[in-house]
C-alpha positions in Angstrom: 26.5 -19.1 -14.2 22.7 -18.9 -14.8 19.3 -20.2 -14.1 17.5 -20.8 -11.2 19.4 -24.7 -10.2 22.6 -23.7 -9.2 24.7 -23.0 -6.0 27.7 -23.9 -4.0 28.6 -26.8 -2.0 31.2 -26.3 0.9 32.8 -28.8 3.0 34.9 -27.7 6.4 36.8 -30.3 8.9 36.0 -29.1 12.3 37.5 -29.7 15.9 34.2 -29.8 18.3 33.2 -26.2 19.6 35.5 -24.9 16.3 32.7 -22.3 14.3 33.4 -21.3 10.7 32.9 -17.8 10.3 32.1 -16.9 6.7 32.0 -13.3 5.3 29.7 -12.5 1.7 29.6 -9.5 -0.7 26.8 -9.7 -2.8 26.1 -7.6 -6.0 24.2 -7.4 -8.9 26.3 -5.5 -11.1 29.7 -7.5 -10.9 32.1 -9.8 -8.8 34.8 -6.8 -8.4 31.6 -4.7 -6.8 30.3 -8.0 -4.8 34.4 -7.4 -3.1 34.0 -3.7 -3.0 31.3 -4.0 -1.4 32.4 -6.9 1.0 35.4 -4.7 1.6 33.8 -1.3 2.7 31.5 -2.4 4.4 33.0 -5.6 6.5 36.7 -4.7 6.3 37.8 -5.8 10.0 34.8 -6.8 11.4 33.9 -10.2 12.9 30.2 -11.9 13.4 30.0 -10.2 16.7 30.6 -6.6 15.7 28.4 -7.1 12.7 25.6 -7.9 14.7 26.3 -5.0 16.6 26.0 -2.9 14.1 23.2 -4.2 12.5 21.1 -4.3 15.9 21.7 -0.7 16.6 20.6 0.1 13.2 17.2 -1.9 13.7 16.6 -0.4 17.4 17.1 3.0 15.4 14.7 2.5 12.7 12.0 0.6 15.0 12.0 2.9 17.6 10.8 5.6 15.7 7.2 4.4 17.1 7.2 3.8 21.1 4.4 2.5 22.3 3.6 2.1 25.8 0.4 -0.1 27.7 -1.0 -3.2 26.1 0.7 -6.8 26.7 3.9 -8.2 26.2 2.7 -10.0 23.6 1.0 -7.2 21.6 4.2 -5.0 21.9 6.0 -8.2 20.3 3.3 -8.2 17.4 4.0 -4.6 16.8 7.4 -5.0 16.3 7.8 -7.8 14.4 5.4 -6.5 11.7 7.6 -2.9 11.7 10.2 -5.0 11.3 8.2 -6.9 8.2 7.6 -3.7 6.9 10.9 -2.4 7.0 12.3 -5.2 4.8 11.6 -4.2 1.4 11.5 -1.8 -0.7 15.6 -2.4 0.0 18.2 -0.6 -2.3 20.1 -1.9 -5.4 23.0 0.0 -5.8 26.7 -1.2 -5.2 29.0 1.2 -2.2 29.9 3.0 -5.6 26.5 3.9 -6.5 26.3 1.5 -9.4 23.2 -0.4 -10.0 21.6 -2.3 -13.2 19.3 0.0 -15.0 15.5 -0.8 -15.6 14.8 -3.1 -17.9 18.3 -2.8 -19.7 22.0 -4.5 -19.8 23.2 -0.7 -18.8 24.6 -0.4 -15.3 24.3 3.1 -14.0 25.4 5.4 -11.4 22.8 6.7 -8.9 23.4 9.7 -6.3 20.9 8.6 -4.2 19.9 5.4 -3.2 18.0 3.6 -6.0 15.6 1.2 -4.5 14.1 -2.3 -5.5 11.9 -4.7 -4.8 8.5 -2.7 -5.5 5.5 -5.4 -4.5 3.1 -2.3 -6.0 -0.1 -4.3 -5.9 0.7 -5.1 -2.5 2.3 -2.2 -1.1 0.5 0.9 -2.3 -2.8 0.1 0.1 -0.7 1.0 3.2 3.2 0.3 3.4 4.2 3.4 1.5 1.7 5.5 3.2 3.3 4.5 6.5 6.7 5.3 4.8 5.6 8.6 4.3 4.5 9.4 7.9 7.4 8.1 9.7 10.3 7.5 7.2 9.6 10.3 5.0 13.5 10.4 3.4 13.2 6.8 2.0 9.6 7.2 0.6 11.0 10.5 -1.3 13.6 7.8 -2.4 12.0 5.1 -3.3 9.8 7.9 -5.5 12.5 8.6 -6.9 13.5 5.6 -7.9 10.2 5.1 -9.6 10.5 8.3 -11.6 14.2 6.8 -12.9 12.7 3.6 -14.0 10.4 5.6 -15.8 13.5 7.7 -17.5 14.8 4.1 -18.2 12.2 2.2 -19.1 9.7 4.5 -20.4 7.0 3.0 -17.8 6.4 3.6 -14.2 6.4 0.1 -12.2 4.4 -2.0 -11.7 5.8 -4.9 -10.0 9.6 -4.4 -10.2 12.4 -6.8 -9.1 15.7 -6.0 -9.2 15.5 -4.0 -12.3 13.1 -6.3 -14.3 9.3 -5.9 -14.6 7.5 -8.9 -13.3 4.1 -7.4 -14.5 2.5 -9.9 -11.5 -1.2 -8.8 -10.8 -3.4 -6.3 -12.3 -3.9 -2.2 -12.3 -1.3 1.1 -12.3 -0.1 1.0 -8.4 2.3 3.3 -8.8 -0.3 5.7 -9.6 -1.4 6.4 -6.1 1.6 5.5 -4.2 3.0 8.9 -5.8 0.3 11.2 -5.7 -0.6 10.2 -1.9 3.3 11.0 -1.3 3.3 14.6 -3.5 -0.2 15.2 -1.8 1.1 14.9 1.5 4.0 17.6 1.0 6.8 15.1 -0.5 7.5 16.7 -3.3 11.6 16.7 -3.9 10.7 15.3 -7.6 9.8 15.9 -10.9 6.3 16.3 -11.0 5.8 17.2 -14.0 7.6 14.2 -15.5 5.5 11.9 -12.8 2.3 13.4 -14.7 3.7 12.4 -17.9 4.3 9.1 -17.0 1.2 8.6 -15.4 -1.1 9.7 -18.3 1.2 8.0 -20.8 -0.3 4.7 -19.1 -3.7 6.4 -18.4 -4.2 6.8 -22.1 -2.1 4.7 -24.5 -4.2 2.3 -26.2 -4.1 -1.4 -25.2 -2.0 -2.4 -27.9 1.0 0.3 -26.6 0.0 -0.2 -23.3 2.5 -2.4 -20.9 0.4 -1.8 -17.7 -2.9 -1.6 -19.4 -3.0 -4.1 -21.8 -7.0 -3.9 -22.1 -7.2 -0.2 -22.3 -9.2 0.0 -25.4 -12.4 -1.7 -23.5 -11.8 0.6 -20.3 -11.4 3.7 -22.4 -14.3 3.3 -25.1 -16.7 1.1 -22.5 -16.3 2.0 -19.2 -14.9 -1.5 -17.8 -12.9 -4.9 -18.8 -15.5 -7.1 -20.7 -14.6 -10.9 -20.0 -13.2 -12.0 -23.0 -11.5 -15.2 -21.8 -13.2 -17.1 -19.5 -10.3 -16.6 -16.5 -9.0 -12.9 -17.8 -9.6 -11.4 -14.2 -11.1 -8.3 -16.2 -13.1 -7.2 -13.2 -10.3 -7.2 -10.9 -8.2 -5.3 -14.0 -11.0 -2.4 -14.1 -11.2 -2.1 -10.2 -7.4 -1.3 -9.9 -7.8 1.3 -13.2 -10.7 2.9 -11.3 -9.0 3.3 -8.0 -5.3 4.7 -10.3 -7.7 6.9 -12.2 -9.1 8.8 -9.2 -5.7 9.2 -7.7 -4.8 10.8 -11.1 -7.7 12.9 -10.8 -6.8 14.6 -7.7 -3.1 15.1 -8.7 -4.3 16.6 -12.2 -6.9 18.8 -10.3 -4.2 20.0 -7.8 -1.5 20.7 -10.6 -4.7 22.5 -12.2 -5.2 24.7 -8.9 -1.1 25.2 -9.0 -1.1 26.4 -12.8 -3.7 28.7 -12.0 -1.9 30.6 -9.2 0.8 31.1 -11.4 -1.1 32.2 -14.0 -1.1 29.7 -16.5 -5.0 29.6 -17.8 -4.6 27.2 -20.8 -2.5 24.9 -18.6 -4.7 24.9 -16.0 -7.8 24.4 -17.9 -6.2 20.9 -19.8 -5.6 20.0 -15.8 -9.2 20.5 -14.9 -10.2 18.9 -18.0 -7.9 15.9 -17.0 -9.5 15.8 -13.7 -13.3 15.5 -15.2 -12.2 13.0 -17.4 -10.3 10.6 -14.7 -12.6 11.3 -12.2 -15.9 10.4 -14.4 -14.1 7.4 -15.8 -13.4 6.1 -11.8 -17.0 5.8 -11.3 -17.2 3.1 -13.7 -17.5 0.1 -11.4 -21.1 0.9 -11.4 -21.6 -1.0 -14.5 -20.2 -4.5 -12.8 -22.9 -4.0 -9.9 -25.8 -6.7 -10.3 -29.0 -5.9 -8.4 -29.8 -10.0 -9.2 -26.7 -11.0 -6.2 -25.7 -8.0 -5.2 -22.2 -7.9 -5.7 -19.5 -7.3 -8.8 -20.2 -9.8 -11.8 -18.0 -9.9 -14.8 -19.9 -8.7 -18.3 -19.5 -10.5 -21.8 -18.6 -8.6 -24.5 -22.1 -8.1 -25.6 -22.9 -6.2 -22.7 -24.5 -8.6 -20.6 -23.3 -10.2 -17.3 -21.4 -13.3 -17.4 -23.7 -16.4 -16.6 -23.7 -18.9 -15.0 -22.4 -17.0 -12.0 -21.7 -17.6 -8.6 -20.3 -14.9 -6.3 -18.6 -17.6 -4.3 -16.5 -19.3 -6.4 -12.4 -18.1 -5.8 -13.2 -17.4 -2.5 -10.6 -20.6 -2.3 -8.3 -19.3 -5.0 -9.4 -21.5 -7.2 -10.0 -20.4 -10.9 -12.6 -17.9 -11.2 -14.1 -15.5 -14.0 -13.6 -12.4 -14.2 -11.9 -12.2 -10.3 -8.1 -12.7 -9.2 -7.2 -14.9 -6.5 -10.6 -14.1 -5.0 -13.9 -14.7 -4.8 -16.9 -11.1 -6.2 -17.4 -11.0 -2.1 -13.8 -10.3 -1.9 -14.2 -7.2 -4.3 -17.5 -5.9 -3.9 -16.8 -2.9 -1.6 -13.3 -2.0 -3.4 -14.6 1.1 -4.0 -12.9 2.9 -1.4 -13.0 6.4 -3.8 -16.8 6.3 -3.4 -17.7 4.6 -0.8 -21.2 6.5 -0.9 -21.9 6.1 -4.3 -21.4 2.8 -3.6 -23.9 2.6 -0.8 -26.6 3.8 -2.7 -26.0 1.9 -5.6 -26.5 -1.3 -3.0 -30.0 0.6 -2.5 -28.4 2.9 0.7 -27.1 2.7 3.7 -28.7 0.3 5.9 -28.6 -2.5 3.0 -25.0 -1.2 2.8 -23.8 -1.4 6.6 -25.6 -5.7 6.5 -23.9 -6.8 3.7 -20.9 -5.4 4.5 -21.6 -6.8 7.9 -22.2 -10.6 6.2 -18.6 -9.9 4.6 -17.5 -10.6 8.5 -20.6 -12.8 10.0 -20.1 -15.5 7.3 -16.8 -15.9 6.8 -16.1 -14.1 3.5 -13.9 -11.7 4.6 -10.1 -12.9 3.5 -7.6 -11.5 5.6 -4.7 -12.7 3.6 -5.2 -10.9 0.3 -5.8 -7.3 -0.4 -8.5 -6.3 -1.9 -10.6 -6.5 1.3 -8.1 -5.8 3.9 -9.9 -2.0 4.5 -13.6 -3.4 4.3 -13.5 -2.9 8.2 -12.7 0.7 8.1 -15.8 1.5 5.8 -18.3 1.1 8.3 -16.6 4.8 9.6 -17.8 6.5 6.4 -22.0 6.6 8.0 -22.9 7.9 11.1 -23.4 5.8 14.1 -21.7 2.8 12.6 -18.7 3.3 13.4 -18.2 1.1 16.1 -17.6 -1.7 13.9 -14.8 -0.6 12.2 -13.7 -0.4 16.4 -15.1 -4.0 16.9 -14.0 -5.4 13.6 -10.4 -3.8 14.0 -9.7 -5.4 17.3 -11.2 -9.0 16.2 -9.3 -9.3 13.3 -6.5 -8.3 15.5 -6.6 -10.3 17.9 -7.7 -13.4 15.7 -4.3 -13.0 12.8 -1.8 -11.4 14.2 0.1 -13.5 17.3 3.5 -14.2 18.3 3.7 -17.7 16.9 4.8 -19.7 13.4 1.6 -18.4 12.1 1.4 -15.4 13.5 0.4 -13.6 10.2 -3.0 -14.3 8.1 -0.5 -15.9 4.9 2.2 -14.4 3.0 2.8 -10.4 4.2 3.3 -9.4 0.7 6.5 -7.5 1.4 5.3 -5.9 4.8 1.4 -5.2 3.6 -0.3 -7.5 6.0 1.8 -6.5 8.9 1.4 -2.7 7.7 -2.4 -3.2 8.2 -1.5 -4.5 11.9 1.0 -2.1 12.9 -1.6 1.4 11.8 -4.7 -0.7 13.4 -2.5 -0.8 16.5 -2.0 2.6 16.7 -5.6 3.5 16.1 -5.9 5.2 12.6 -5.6 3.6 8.7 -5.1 5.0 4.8 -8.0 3.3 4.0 -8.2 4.8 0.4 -4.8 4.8 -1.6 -4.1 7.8 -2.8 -6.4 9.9 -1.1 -4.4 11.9 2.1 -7.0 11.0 4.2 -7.3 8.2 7.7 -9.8 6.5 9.1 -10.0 6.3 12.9 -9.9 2.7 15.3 -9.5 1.7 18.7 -5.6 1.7 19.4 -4.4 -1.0 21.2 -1.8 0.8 23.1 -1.9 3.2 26.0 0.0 5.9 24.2 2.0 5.7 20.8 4.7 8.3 20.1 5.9 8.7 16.3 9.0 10.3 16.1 8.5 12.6 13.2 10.8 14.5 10.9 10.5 17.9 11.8 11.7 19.4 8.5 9.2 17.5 7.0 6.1 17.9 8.9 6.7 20.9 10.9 6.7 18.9 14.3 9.4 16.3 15.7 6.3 14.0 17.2 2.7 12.5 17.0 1.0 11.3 20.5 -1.4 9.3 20.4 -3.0 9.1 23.7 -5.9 6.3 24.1 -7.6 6.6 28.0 -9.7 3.1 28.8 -11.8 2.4 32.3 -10.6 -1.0 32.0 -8.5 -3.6 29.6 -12.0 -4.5 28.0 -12.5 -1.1 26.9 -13.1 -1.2 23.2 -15.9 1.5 22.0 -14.6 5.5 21.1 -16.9 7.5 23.2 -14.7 10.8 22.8 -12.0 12.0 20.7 -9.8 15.4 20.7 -6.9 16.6 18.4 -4.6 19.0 19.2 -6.9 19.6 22.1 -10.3 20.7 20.1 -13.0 18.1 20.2 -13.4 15.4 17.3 -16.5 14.1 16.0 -15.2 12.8 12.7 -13.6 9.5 12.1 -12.0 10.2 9.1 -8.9 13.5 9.5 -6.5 14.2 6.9 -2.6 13.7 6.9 -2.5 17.6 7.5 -4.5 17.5 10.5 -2.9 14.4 12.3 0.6 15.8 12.0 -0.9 19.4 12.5 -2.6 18.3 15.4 0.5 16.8 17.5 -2.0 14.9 20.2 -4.5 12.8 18.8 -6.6 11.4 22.3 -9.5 8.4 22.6 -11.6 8.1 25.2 -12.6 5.3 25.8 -16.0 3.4 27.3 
């Protein structure tokens, strides 16, 4: 049976108080797996010894963060957006290891786990980063799994559901969910094959080109002209410029490796790779109009789109040039240059007010991505930083409760409650693909992260936040690993280098 109207209808005759207790295999490769799987895993077992199971599992896997202060209800926020962000990716494969291969009728074998469910778009802002931190073995995974849709589909995902490509949204996301994992010191893959891969979509013309299908314009122009009236085609070039600067830092990195091992030719085409990704990232200077200044989509003669207003989508409704938002929405997603962006918006005090309007007036979406990290860039100047500490704690406070609506819209496969669960613990990966944080006001006392010592050299992370009184909210002092910090941005290194990251508080 097929389609999407179908399903089964069950009628059971019950004495009051009787309960029907009903046991399911489920699997995507055959009925005789869907039993085999019903069979190892649930031979013997009732409801209650299930449940069992699967509690101790979840108290295993949440309490790999303990957090301590804060209220009741906070600590209940926390955990229910781990738990969000635990869901998915989930894996694929059958108790014998059989799965359905990418994009194909074959059904293969893995050795590992083989992961699904790859919301990229979503997902590579902060889920996978969080992943990496604290469940380092099933990002290395779900890399994996990646890298073998690649081998059997010839493309890297980009929104992947149980072995098909949905191709939903815009950009190459699995471009810096991989190099921020291999930058961080994940790197139990084929690299080398990952580079492939990623220049393969980096370069192809449009016409080859599954996940950039207007390549040609980006390549030979700089940016995504508009060339139907609703073709998102700034939103498109945004994503490429954010993919294309992760790809420069892995190609510059593989440059520096190639180098120490001697390999001068190869480690010249790296460098030379690097240049060319990094020059082509700064691109989004060409949407920038001094006239509104914000994004605005460009015609294919070279001039910007008109009639234009930098409102319109901020509803979802249709919108040139912009998807499911609104040119306020995208503005600052620059977060590769936020500096060069700052002086393209004539420096940084015109910067730090518009930004600032993004929250006073409303145009700040806290459901969709592309401006969930617009709090965080205040950190990037001097002396502003407090309102990435204010803005952190509003938002906060404002979207994320323990009710029906306790999230700002759909999480997106755990992104929304991602952004919750690293603001609560007082740092965020505010630019994919990059190995850097930016720091916030925790909410909590102190936050332990159990780490994987094998990994990161250190079995824990404390993060130790001391506040005169509840309505403490501004940083006054910070120390890692017991030195003084004046920065608000710290690398991966350092944080799980530095074992105690402390906040004072004012």
């Amino acid at each position: 049976i097929t389609g999407d109207d179908f399903g089964a209808f069950l009628i059971f005759y019950t004495m009051e108080g009787e309960q029907i207790e009903v046991q399911m295999g489920v699997s995507f490769v055959s009925i005789e797996n869907a039993r085999l799987n019903l069979d190892t895993e649930q031979s013997g077992k009732n409801f209650s010894q299930v449940l069992a199971d699967a509690r101790m599992r979840w108290n295993e896997d949440l309490s790999r963060i303990l957090v301590e202060g804060g209220t009741e209800e906070q600590k209940t926020v926390f955990y229910t957006a781990l738990y969000h962000t635990l869901i998915h990716p989930n894996i694929l494969q059958d108790v014998n290891g059989q799965y359905p291969a990418m994009e194909s009728d074959q059904i293969l074998t893995t050795k590992g786990e083989r992961y699904t469910v790859f919301s990229l778009w979503d997902t590579y802002r902060n889920v996978h980063q969080l992943l990496t931190l604290v469940y380092p073995e099933r990002q290395l995974q779900m890399v994996r799994s990646m890298l073998d849709m690649y081998r059997e589909h010839g493309w890297l995902p980009k929104w992947e559901l149980y072995g098909r490509e949905t191709l939903t949204m815009e950009g190459d996301p699995s471009i810096p969910v991989i190099v921020d994992t291999w930058l961080k010191g994940l790197r139990d893959f084929d690299i080398d094959l990952v580079y492939e891969a990623m220049y393969k979509s980096a370069t192809l013309p449009g016409a080859e080109n599954l996940l950039r299908p207007d390549n040609d314009d980006y390549m030979s122009l700089g940016y995504v002209p508009l060339r139907e009236q609703y073709d998102n085609s700034v939103s498109h070039a945004l994503e490429y410029y954010i993919a294309d600067y992760s790809l420069s830092l892995l190609a510059d990195a593989l440059g520096k490796r190639a180098a120490g091992q001697g390999k001068k030719a190869e480690a010249r085409k790296y460098q030379a790779d690097a240049r060319l990704f990094y020059n082509r990232s700064l691109g989004y200077k060409h949407y920038y109009s001094k006239e509104f200044g914000t994004f605005r989509p460009i015609l294919p003669d070279g001039q910007f789109y008109s009639p234009f207003n930098p409102r319109q989508g901020e509803n979802f409704e249709p919108n040139p040039g912009f998807h499911e938002g609104c040119a306020w929405n995208y503005s600052f997603y620059v977060p590769h240059d936020v500096k060069g962006l700052a002086r393209l918006m004539g420096g940084q005090k015109p910067f730090i007010e518009k930004l600032q309007r993004v929250f006073d007036d409303g145009l700040y979406d806290p459901a969709n991505e592309p401006d969930i990290a617009y709090a965080h860039l205040f950190s990037y100047f001097k002396g502003e930083e407090w309102r990435t500490q204010k803005e952190t704690r509003r938002l906060l406070q404002k979207y994320f409760k323990n009710a029906p609506d306790g999230i700002p819209g759909n999480d997106d496969t755990g992104t929304m409650s991602t952004w919750a669960i690293f603001n609560m613990i007082g740092f965020y990966p505010d630019c994919p693909g990059d190995p850097y944080y930016t720091l916030t006001t925790p909410v909590f006392d102190k936050v332990v992260i159990r780490l994987d010592s094998d990994t990161w050299g250190s079995d824990k992370l404390v993060i130790e936040t001391g506040r005169p009184s509840t309505e403490s909210l501004y940083i006054r002092e910070m120390e890692l690993g017991g030195k003084k910090l004046s920065r608000y941005r710290i690398s991966h290194e350092e944080l799980v280098k530095g074992g105690v990251l402390r906040f004072i508080l004012r």
